[in-house]
C-alpha positions, 0 to 999 in steps of 0.5 A: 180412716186412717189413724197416726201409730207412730213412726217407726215402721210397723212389723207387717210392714217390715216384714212384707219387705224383708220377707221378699229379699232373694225370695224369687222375681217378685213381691210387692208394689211400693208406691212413694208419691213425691210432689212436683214443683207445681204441687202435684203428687207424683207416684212412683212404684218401686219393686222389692229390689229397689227398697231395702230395709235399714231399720224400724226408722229408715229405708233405702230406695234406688230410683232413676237418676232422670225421673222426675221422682229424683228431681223431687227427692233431690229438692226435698219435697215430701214423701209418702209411701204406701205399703199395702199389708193385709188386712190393712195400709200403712202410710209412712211419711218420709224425708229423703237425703240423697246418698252418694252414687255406688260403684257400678250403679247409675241409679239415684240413692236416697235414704228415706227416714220415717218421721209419721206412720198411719195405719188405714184400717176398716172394720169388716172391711179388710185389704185382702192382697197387696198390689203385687210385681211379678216377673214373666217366666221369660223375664225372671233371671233378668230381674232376679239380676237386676234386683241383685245389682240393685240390692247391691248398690243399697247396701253400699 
């Protein structure tokens, strides 16, 4: 059952995002469900380097400037993002304001401000790993690039 905690965004959480920052081609899955015009969810999942940490109170995420997800964004419909960090999940629900594009980036940039977190936890029924993205051996400096430029245009 989940149970509403607040709304800033909780140390695990915090901590499973910056901890993955130019730690390897990898880390975990963040799932941001937005809803389309007909109201049906739309899940996104987006890898350690299109998320950055602000604060305790807002994210920066880099999404495709064609996806239906950035449509949604851009319409201000709402966000939910789900955080899998063990031994529990954390929703936090957002509103987006779209950022102004970055040199050299064709992606889509929001910032998502948190405004209620809940903390899904069950008794002798923990989480024990987070969806998880991992680059193939071939594919690692390509994502480790990609990331970088990413995390790049986050910070402008």
């Amino acid at each position: 059952m989940s149970k509403t905690i607040g709304s800033a965004i909780p140390t695990a959480v915090l901590d499973m995002l910056t901890a993955r920052e130019g730690d390897g081609a990898e880390g975990p899955c963040i799932i941001v469900i937005t809803i389309d015009p007909d109201g049906q969810p739309r899940p996104c999942l987006l890898s350690p380097g299109e998320l950055l940490v602000v604060d305790d109170q807002q994210l920066r995420a880099a999404v495709w400037p064609g996806s239906r997800t950035t449509a949604n964004l851009d319409r201000g419909a709402a966000v939910l993002i789900t955080v899998a960090a063990p031994p529990e999940v954390f929703h936090l629900r957002a509103i987006a304001e779209r950022l102004p594009d970055a040199p050299d980036s064709e992606l889509a940039r929001f910032t998502f401000t948190i405004n209620s977190v809940e903390r899904d936890g069950h008794e002798g029924l923990p989480v024990t790993a987070p969806m998880w993205f991992a680059a193939t051996a071939e594919a690692r400096q390509e994502v480790l690039a990609m990331w970088e430029e990413q995390r790049r245009a986050l910070r402008h």
